[in-house]
C-alpha positions in Angstrom: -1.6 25.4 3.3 -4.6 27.1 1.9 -7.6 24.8 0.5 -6.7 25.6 -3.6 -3.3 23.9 -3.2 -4.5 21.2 -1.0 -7.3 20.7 -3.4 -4.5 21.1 -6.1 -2.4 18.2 -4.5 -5.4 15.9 -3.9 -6.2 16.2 -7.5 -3.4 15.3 -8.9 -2.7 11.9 -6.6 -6.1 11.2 -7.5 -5.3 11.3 -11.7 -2.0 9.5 -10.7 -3.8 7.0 -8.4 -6.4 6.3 -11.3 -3.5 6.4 -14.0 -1.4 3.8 -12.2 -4.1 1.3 -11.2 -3.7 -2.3 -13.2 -6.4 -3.3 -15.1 -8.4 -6.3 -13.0 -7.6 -8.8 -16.3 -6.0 -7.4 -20.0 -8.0 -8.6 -23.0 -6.4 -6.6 -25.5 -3.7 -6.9 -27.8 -0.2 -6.7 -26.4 0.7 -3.7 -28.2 -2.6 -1.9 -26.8 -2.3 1.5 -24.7 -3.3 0.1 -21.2 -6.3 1.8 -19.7 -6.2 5.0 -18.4 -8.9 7.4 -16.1 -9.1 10.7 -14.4 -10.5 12.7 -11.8 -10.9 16.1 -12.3 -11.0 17.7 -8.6 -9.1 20.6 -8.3 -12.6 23.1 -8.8 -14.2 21.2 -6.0 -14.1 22.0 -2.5 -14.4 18.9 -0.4 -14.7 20.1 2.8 -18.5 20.7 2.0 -21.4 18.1 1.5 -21.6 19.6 -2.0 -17.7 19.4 -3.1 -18.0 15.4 -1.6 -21.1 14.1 -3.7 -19.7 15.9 -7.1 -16.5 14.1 -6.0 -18.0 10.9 -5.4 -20.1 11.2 -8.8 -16.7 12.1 -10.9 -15.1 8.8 -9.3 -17.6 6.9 -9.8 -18.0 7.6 -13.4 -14.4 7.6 -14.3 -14.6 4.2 -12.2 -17.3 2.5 -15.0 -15.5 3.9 -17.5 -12.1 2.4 -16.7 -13.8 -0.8 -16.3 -15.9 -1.0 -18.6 -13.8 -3.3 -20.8 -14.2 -6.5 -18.2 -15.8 -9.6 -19.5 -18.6 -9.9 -16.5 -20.4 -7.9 -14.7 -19.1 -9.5 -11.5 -15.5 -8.6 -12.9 -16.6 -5.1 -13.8 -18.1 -4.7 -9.9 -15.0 -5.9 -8.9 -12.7 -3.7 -10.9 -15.3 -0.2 -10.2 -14.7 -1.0 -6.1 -11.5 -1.5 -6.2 -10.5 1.7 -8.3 -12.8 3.6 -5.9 -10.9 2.1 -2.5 -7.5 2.6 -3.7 -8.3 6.6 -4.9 -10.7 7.2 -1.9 -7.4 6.1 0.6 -4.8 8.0 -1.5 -7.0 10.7 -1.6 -7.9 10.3 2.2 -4.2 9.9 3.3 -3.0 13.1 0.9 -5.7 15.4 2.4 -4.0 13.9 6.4 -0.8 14.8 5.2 -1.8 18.4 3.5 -3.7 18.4 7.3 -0.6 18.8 9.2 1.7 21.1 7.1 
């Protein structure tokens, strides 16, 4: 597998990983659109120091942003570590299984 599609693959479990991830408590409306992030790393190549850090930064950023509509800042560190575990395993377990093929 050459490193565009497995960057291509890891890219989009991570949008789907971010996409899919409940929101720590709902304070909207019923009716609102639930909340949504993305990581954008199909440009990056992670197997350098470089490609990691820019990786890291875009999670972390689409992290605060997807929780920034928790009540407390303890809920909101919560929410931000979670969203970063759960992407940094799906993204860690796609990047084993693109690995072996």
């Amino acid at each position: 597998m050459t490193l565009t599609k497995l960057t291509a693959r890891i890219a989009s479990l991570a949008t789907l990983a971010l996409a899919a991830l409940p929101a720590a408590s709902l304070t909207t409306a019923a009716y609102a659109q639930p909340p949504h992030a993305s990581v954008q790393i199909a440009d990056l190549n992670l197997a350098t120091a470089s490609g990691r850090t820019a990786y890291q930064h875009r999670l972390d950023f689409a992290a605060r942003r997807f929780c920034s509509g928790e009540r407390t800042l303890n809920i909101q560190a919560a929410c931000r570590a979670g969203v970063r575990a759960e992407v940094n395993a799906k993204v860690a377990a796609n990047v084993q299984f693109a690995s072996r093929s």
